[in-house]
TORSE-605618 format. One record per residue (C-alpha): x, z, y; residue number from 1. Coordinates in steps of 0.02 Angstrom, whole numbers, plus 50000, padded with zeros to 5 digits. Example, Ala and Ser with C-alpha at 12.3 -4.5 7.8 and 13.67 -1.06 7.14 Angstrom:
<atoms>
50615:50390:49775:1 $
50684:50357:49947:2 $
</atoms>
This chain:
<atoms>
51103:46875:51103:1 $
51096:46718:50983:2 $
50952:46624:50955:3 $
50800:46699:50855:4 $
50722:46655:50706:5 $
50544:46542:50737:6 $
50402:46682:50703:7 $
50223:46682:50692:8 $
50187:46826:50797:9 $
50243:46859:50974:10 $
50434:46850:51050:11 $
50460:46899:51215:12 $
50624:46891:51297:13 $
50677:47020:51437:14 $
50493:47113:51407:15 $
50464:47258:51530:16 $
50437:47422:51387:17 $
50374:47544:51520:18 $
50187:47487:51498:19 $
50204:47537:51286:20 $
50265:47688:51324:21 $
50150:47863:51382:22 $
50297:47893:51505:23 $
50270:47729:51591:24 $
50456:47720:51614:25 $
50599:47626:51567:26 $
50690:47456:51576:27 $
50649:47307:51479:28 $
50691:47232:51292:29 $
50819:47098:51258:30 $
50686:47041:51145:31 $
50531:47097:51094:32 $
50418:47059:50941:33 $
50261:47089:50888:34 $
50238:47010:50701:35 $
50094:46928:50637:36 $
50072:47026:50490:37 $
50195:47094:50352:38 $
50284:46944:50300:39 $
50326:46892:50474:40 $
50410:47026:50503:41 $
50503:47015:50317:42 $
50540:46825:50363:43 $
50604:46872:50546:44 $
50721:47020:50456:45 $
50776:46912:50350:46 $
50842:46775:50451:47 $
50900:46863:50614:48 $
51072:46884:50651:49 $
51143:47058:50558:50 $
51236:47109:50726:51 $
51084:47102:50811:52 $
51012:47288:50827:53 $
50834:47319:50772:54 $
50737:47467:50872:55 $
50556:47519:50807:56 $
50434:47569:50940:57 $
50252:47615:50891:58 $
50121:47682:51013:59 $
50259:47748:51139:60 $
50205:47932:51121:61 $
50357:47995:51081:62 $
50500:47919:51155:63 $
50610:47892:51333:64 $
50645:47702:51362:65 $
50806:47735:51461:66 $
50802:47622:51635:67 $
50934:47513:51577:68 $
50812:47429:51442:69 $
50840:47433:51238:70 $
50971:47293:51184:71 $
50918:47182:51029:72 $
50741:47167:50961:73 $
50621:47304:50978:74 $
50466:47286:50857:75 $
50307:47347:50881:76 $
50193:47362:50741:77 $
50016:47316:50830:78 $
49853:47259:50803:79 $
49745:47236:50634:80 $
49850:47195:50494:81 $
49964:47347:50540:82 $
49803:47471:50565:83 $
49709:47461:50413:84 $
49659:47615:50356:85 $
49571:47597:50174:86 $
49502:47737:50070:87 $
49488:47759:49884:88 $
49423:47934:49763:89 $
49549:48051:49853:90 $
49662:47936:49928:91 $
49677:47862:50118:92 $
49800:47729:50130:93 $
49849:47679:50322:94 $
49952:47544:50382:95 $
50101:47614:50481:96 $
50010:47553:50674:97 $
49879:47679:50629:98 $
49859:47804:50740:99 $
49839:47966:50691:100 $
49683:48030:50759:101 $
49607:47861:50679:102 $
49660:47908:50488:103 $
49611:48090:50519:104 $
49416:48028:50563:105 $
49433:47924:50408:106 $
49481:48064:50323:107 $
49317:48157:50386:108 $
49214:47998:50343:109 $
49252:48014:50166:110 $
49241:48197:50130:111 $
49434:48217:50118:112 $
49495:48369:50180:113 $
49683:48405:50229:114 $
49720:48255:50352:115 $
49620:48348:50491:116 $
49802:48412:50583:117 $
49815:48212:50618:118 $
49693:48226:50752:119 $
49823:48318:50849:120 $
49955:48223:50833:121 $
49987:48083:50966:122 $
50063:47929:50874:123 $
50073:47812:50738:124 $
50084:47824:50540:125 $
50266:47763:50566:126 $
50309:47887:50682:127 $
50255:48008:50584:128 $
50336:47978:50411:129 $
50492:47949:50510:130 $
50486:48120:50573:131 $
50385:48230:50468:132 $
50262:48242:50594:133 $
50147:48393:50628:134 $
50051:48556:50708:135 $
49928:48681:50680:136 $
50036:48741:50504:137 $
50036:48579:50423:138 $
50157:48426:50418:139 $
50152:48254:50306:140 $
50238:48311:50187:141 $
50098:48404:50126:142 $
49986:48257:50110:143 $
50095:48113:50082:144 $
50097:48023:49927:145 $
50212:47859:49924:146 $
50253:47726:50085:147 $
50341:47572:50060:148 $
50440:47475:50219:149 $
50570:47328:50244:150 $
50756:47371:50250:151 $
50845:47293:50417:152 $
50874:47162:50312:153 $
50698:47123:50264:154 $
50686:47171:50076:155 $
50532:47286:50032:156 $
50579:47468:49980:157 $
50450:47596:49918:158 $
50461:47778:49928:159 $
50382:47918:49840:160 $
50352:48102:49947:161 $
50502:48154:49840:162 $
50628:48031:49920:163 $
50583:48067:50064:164 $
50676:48242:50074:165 $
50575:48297:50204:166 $
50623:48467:50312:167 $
50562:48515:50487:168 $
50542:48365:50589:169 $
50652:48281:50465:170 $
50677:48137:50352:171 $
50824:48093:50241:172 $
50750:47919:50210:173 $
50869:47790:50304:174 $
50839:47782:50495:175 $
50832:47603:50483:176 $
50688:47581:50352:177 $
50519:47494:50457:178 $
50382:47581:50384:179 $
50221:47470:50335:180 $
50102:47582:50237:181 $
50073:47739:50192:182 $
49951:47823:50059:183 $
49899:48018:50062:184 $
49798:48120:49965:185 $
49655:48232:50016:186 $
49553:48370:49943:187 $
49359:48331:49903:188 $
49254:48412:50036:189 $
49084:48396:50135:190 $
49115:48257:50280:191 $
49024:48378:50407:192 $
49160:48521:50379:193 $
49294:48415:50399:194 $
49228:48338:50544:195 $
49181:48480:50632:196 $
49387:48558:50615:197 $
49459:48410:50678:198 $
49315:48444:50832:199 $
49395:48599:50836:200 $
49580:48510:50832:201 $
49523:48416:50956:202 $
49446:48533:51094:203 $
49606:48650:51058:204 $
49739:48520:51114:205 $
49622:48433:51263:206 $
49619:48644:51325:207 $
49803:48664:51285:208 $
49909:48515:51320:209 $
49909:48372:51457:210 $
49834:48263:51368:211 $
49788:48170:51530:212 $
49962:48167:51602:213 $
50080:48044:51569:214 $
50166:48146:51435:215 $
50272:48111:51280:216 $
50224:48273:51163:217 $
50296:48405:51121:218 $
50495:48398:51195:219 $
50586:48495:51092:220 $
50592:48572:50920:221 $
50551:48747:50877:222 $
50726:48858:50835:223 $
50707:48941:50691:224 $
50596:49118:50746:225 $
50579:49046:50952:226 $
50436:48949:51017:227 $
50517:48823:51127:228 $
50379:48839:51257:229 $
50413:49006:51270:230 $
50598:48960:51300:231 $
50559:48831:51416:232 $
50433:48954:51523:233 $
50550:49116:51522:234 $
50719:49003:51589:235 $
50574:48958:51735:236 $
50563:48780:51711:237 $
50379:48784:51686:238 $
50315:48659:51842:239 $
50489:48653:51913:240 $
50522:48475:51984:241 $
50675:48391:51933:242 $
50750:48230:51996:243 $
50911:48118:51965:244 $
50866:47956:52003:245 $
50673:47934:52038:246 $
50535:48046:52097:247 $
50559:48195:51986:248 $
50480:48271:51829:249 $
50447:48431:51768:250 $
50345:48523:51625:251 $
50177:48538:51625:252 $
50095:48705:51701:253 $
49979:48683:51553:254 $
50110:48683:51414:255 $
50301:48710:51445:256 $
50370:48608:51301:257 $
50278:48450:51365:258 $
50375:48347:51495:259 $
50268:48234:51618:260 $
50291:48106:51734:261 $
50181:48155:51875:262 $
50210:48013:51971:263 $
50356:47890:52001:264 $
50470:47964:51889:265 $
50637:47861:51797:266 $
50684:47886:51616:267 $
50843:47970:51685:268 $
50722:48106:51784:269 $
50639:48139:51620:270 $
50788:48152:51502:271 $
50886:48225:51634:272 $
50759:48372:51646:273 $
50766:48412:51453:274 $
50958:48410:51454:275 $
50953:48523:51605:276 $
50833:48654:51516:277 $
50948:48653:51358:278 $
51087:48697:51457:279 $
50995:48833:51548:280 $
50915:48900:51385:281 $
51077:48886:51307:282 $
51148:48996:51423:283 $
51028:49124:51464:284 $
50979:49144:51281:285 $
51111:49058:51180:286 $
50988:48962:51075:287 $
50998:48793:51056:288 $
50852:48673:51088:289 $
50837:48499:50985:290 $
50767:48352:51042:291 $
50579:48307:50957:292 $
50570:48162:51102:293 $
50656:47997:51033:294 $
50771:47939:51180:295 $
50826:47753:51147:296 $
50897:47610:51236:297 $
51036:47617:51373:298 $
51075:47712:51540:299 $
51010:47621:51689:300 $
</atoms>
C-alpha cells in the first residue's frame, strides 16, 4: 500500500479487527484509522491515494471480518466527537459512533417519543442509516430527518430522508458515503412513558435473543410473507454445529436467525454456516434468504 497521509488520530498498520467485532473473528487491517474528529478524517480522504479502498466499520455488530483481513484502510468512527448526541424542541441529532440504545435513552430523557425501537437495535447511527435499520414495526426511515457524510474523496455531502430512497434494509444513497451525523424527529411525550417502552424493548430482546453470545444480529433478511427464523428452524439448523475451518458455529437455540460463535469459531465457520442454510432453505422451500450480516474483507 503507499504511504499514508500524516493524521491526527490513530493509524495502525496490520491491526488485528477480531477484538471490534461481536464475532471476535477475523484477520487483520492493512491499515486502520481512527480520526480525531471530523476534519481528520476529511483531511485523511482527501489526501490518500484514490486506489486505496476505504472500508467503514462501526461497533462490529453487524459484520464477518473474513480471516484473511480487510485490504486498505478501515475507519472506525470512535470515541466523543463521533458520539454526541444533542437534543433540541423535537429534534435529537447523533453523531454517526452513537450507538443506538444511547440515542433511544436520550430520546426518553427529553420526552420524545418514536426513537424507542433504537434500544433494540445493536449498532451505530452509521450502521443504521446505511441500512435502514430496524425491529419491533419501525425502521429510520420513519424518524429520520437529514444526515450529512464525506464522499471517499473527502468532500461533505448532506442528505435529506428523501434522498435517501430508503426500502427494507435498504439505502440508495452511495455505498461509499461515511456517515457523520444524523438528526431525527420525535413526537412530544411524557419521559416516564417513553422510558418505560424502551424497558419493555429491552427485557423483550435480553428474553429473546443472545444477547450474551458472541452474536452479530439478526443473519438474514425477512422474504417477503416468511420469517427467516422460522426458515432457519424448520430446515433444522437451529443449534446445529457447523465447521469449515475452525471450531464450528451454529444458530442460537434462543433465536434461529442469530448466528454465534460459541467458542473458537473462524469467519469462514460463520459465513460458511449462513451460505449452507441458504442453500438448504433454498432447496427445501425455494425461498431465497438475503444477507442482513455485512461480510467484508478477504478469504483467509
Amino acid at each position: 500500500m503507499s504511504s499514508l497521509p500524516e493524521v491526527r488520530g490513530k493509524l495502525l498498520l496490520n491491526e488485528p479487527l477480531g477484538p471490534f467485532t461481536w464475532f471476535r473473528v477475523g484477520g487483520n487491517a492493512d491499515a486502520l484509522f481512527i480520526p480525531a474528529d471530523a476534519d481528520d478524517l476529511a483531511d485523511f480522504l482527501k489526501a490518500l491515494d484514490p486506489s486505496v479502498p476505504v472500508t467503514v466499520l462501526g461497533v462490529g455488530s453487524n459484520v464477518i471480518v473474513r480471516d484473511g483481513g480487510v485490504e486498505g484502510v478501515v475507519i472506525r468512527l470512535a470515541g466523543r466527537p463521533f458520539a454526541g448526541i444533542t437534543t433540541e424542541g423535537e429534534t435529537i441529532t447523533a453523531g454517526a459512533g452513537a450507538l443506538d440504545s444511547m440515542v433511544a435513552k436520550a430520546s426518553a430523557k427529553a420526552g420524545l417519543a418514536g426513537l424507542e425501537f433504537y434500544a433494540g437495535i445493536p449498532g451505530t447511527i452509521g450502521g443504521a442509516l446505511t441500512m435502514n435499520a430496524g425491529c419491533y414495526g419501525a425502521e429510520t426511515k420513519d424518524i429520520l430527518v437529514s444526515a450529512w457524510g464525506l464522499t471517499r474523496s473527502g468532500e461533505r455531502v448532506d442528505y435529506a430522508l428523501a434522498d435517501f430512497g430508503y426500502t427494507y434494509r435498504h439505502s440508495e444513497a452511495p455505498a461509499d458515503i461515511i456517515w457523520i451525523e444524523a438528526t431525527y424527529r420525535g413526537t412530544p411525550d411524557e419521559p416516564e412513558a417513553v422510558a418505560a417502552r424502551i424497558a419493555e424493548i429491552t427485557s423483550r430482546r435480553e428474553l429473546t435473543q443472545p444477547i450474551r453470545d458472541k452474536t452479530g444480529g439478526s443473519t438474514f433478511k425477512n422474504p417477503p410473507g416468511h420469517s427467516s427464523w422460522k426458515l432457519v428452524d424448520e430446515a433444522g439448523w437451529r443449534g446445529k454445529l457447523f465447521k469449515a475451518t475452525g471450531g464450528g458455529a451454529m444458530f442460537s437455540e434462543l433465536h434461529s436467525n442469530f448466528m454465534i460463535n460459541p467458542g473458537e469459531a473462524t469467519a469462514a465457520d460463520i459465513e460458511g454456516l449462513g451460505d449452507a442454510v441458504r442453500a438448504d432453505v433454498l432447496a427445501k422451500t425455494g425461498v431465497q434468504l438475503d444477507w442482513e450480516i455485512k461480510r467484508i474483507g478477504r478469504a483467509g
